[in-house]
C-alpha positions in Angstrom: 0.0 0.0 0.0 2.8 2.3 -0.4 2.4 6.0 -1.3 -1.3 5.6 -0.7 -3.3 7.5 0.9 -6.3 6.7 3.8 -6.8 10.8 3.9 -6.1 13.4 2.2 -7.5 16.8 4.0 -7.1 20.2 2.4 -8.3 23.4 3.9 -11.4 21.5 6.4 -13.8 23.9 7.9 -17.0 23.7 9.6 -19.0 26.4 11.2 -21.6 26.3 14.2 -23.8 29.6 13.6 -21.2 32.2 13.4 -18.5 30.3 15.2 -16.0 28.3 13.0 -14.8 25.1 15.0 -12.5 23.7 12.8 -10.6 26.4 10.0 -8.4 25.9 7.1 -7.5 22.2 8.5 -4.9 20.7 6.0 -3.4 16.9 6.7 -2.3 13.3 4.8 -2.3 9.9 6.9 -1.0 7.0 4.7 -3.2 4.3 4.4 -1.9 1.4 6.9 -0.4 4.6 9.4 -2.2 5.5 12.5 -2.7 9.0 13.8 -3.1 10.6 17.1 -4.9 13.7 17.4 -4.7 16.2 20.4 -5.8 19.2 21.9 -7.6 20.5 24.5 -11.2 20.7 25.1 -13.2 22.4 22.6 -9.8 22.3 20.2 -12.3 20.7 17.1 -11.0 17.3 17.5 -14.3 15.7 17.7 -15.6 17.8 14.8 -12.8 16.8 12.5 -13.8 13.2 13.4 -17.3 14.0 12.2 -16.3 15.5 9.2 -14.0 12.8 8.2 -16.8 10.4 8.7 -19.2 11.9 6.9 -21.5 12.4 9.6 -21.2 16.0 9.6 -21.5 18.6 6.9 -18.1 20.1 5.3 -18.3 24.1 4.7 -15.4 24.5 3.6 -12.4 22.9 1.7 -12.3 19.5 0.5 -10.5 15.8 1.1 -10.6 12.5 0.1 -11.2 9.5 2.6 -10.2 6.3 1.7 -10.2 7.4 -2.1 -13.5 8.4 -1.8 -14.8 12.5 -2.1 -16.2 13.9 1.1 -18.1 16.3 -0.3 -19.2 14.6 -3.5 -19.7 10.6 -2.2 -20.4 10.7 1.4 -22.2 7.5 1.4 -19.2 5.8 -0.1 -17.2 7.5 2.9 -19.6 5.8 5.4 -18.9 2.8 3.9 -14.9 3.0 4.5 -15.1 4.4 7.6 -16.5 3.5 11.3 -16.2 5.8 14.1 -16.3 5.0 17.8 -17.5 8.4 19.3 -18.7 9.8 22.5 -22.3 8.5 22.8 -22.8 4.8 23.2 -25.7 4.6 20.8 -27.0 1.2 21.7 -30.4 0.0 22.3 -30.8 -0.4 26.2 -33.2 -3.2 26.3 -31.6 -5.5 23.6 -28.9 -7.8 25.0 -25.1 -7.2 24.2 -25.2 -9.7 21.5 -28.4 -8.5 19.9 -27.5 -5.0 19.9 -24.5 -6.1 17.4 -26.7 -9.1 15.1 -28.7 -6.2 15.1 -26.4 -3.7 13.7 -24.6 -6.4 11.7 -28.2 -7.0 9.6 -27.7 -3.3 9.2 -24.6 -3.8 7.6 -26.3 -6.5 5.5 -23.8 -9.4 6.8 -23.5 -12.7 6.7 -23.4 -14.8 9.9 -24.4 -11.7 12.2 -24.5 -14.3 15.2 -21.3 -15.6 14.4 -19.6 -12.1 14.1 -21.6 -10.5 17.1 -19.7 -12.6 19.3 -16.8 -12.8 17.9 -16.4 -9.2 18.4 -18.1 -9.4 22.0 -15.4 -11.9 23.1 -12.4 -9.1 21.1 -13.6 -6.8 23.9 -13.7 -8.9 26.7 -17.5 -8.8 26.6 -19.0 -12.4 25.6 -19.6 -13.5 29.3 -22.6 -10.7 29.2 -23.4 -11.3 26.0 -26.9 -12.0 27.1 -27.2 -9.2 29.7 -29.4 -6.3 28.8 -27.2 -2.8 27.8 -29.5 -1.5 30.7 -27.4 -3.6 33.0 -23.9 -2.3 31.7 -21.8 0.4 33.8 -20.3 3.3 31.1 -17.0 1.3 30.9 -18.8 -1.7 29.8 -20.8 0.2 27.6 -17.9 2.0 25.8 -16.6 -1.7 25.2 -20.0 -2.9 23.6 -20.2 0.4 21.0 -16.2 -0.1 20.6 -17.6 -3.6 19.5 -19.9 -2.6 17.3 -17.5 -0.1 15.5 -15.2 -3.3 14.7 -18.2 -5.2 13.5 -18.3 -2.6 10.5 -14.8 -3.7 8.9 -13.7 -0.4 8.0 -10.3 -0.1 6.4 -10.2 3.4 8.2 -11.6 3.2 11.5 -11.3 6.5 13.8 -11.3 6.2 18.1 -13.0 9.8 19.7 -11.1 9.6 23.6 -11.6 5.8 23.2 -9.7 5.1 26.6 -12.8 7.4 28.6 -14.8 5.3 31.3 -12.0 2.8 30.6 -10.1 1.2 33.8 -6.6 0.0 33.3 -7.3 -3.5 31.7 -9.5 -1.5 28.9 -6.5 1.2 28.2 -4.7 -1.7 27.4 -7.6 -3.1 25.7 -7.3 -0.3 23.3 -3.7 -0.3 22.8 -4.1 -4.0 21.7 -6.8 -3.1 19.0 -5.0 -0.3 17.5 -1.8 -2.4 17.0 -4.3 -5.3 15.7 -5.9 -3.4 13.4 -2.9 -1.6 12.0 -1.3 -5.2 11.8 -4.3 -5.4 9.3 -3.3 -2.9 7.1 -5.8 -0.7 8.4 -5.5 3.3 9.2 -6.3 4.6 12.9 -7.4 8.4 13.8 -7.6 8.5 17.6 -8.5 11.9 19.2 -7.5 11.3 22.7 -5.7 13.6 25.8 -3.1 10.5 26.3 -0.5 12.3 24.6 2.5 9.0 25.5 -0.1 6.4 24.1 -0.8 8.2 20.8 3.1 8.5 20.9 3.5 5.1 21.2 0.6 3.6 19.2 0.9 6.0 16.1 3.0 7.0 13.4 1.9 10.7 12.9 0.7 13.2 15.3 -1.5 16.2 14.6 -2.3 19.3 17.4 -6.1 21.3 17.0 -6.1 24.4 18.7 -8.7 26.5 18.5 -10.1 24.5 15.4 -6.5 25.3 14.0 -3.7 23.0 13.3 -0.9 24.1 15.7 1.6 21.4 15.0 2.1 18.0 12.7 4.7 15.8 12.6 6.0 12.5 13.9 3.9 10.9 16.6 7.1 10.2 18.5 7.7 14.3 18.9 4.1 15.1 20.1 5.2 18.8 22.0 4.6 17.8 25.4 3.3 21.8 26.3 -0.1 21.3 25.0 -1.7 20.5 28.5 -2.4 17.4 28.0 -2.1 14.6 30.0 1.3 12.9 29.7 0.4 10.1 32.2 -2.3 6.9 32.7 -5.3 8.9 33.7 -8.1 10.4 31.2 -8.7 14.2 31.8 -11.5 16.1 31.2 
């Protein structure tokens, strides 16, 4: 996969009202690499995350996404891309396993049993896989939709503060996955204050301030002055 791309962003920019949160936001990821993205609060991380999945509107600029035009074929994006964000979206009074047969069926899948717990048991979840989502605590909730963004086989897949309502076993949880799934050939975006882990796990490291891009380079030479968390706890 060599000199190909999994995203190709020139000049991003999205408005809320008057307020632009993310302007004039310019980046390439190789398609196989992994990026971390940082910033503090309110920085546009989570918007660019949107945007590069097609789930929000693009004002401005333009990119491709797996080969695919953002603003031209934004079902095509969907299709090459699964994002694990904040909400949990699941349906509380469905079971862990048929939350994801469910959302496999969506997918139009075959063997949505098969793969429902075979993703269940990749997030340490198939001993509940019976137990109503009602029943879940968050961290076991974050595990199930973490689940069900895996189910969608995405060759880019994108991780919004993935390690939040995590406890140790599930930060390491994570790490595992993003090395798995690089190991696949596929490309990683994780927005996430764990500055060290997206320094380890990544190849390329990108800094949102302010809806800006404040710094890009090697993952390895993240700027450790952007008050973010250097350490094992998730900040705010």
């Amino acid at each position: 996969m060599t000199g190909e791309l999994a995203l190709d962003a020139r000049g991003l920019a999205r408005r809320y009202g008057g307020r632009w949160a993310l302007a004039g936001v310019s980046f390439t990821l190789g398609a196989g690499q992994a990026l971390a993205l940082v910033g503090r609060n309110g920085s546009g991380k989570s918007t660019l995350l949107r945007l590069l999945s097609a789930a929000l509107k693009v004002h401005a600029g333009e990119a491709l996404v797996c080969g695919a035009d953002l603003r031209r074929d934004a079902d095509a994006v969907r299709r090459r891309t699964a994002l694990l964000s904040h909400a949990a979206y699941t349906w509380e009074a469905l079971s862990a396993r048929e939350n994801l047969v469910l959302a496999s069926r969506l997918l139009d899948q075959d063997r949505p049993q098969e793969r429902a717990l075979r993703r269940l048991e990749e997030v340490g979840l198939a001993g509940r896989a019976d137990d109503p989502v009602a029943s879940f605590s968050a961290g076991m909730r974050k595990r199930l939709a973490l689940a069900r963004t895996l189910l969608q086989e995405a060759p880019l897949v994108m991780l919004d503060e993935p390690y939040g309502a995590l406890d140790p076993p599930g930060f390491r949880l994570i790490d595992g996955i993003v090395r798995a799934l690089r190991a696949e050939g596929r490309s990683v975006v994780m927005a996430t204050h764990q500055v060290e882990r997206g320094a380890t796990l990544c190849d390329r490291g990108l800094v949102l301030e302010q809806g800006r891009v404040a710094w890009e380079g090697p993952a390895a030479e993240l700027p450790a002055n952007s008050g973010l968390l250097r350490g094992s706890e998730e900040g705010a």
